[in-house]
C-alpha positions as CSV (number, residue, x, y, z in Angstrom):
1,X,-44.7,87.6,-5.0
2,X,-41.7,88.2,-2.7
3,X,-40.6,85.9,0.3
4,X,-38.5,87.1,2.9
5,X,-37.0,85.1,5.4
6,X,-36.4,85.8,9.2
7,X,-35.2,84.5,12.2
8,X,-35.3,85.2,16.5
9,X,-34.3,83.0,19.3
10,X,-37.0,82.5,22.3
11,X,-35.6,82.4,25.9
12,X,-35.0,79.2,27.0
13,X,-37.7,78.2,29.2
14,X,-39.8,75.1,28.3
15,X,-42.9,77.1,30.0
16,X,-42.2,80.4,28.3
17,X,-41.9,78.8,24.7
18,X,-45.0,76.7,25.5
19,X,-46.9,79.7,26.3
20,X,-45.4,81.7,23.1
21,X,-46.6,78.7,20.7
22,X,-50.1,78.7,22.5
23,X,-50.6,82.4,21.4
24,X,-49.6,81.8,17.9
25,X,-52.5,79.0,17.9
26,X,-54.7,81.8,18.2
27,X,-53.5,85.0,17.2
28,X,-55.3,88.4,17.8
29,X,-57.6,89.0,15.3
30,X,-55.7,93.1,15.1
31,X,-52.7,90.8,14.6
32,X,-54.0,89.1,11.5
33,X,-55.5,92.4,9.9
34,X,-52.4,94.2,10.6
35,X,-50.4,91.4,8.6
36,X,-52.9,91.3,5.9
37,X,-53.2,94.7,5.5
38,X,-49.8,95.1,5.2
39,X,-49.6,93.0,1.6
40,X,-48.4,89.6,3.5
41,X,-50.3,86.5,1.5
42,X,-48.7,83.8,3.8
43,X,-46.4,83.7,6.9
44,X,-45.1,80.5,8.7
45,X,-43.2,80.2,11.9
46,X,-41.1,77.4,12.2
47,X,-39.0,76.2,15.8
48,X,-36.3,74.1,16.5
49,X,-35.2,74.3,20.3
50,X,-35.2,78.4,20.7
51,X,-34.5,79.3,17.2
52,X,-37.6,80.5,15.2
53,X,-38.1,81.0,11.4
54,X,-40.4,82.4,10.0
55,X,-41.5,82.8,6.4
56,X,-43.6,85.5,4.4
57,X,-44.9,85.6,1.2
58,X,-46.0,88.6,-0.1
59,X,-47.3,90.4,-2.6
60,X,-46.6,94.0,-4.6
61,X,-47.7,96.4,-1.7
62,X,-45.6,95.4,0.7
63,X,-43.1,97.8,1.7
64,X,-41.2,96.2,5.0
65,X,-40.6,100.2,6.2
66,X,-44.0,101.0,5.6
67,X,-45.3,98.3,7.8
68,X,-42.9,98.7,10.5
69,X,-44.2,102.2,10.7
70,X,-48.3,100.8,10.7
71,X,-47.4,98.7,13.4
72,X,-45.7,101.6,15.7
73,X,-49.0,103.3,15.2
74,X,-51.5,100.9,16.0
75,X,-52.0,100.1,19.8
76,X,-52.6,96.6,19.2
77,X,-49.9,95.5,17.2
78,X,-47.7,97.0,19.7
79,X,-49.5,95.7,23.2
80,X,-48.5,91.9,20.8
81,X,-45.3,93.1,20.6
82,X,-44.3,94.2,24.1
83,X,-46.0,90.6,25.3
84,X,-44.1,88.7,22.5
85,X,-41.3,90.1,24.3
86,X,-41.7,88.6,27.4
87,X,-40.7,84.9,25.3
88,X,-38.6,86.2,22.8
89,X,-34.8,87.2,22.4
90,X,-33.1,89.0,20.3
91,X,-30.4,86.8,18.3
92,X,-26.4,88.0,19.1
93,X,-25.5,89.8,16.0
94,X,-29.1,92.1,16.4
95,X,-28.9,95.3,17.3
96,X,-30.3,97.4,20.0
97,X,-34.2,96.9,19.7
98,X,-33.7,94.5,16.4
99,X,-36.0,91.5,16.8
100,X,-36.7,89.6,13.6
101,X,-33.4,89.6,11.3
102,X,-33.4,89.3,7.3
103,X,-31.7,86.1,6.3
104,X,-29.9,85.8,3.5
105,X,-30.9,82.9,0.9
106,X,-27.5,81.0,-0.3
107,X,-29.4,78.6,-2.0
108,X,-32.3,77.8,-4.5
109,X,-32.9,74.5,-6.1
């Protein structure tokens, strides 16, 4: 199993980030295949404020290039996309059209 950790800001709009947590109470079930498929055992989003966290657990299929290219190619996962958008911001340091960064772990007890 391999984790990887990420992290995205949300705009800052008490309706928006309402709405955004109400669609992650139930995702789309193309959502969750497209995640399972993919080789993630376990992910977890986390908030504080505007700042998300999320955490995946995988296992030995996952490739994170090989399921950024599934999700380009499957309508679904992009129409989630595009409307996660609409709530979401891309942290400072990102690059143009980066959404979820890579965080570095520093520790491990």
């Amino acid at each position: 199993m391999k984790r990887y950790c990420l992290a995205l800001d949300l705009v800052d709009d008490p309706a928006l980030i309402a709405e955004y947590e109400d669609y992650h109470q139930a995702i789309w079930p193309e959502i969750r295949k497209s995640i399972l498929d993919a080789g993630i055992t376990n992910m977890e989003i986390y908030r504080i404020a505007t700042r998300l966290f999320m955490i995946m657990d995988t296992d030995e299929t996952f490739d994170p290039v090989r399921k950024q290219e599934a999700d380009a190619a499957n309508p679904s996962v992009a129409e989630w996309e595009q409307l996660m958008w609409k709530y979401q911001q891309a942290l400072p340091q990102a690059k143009s059209g980066e959404k979820w960064l890579m965080m570095d772990k520093i520790f491990q007890l």
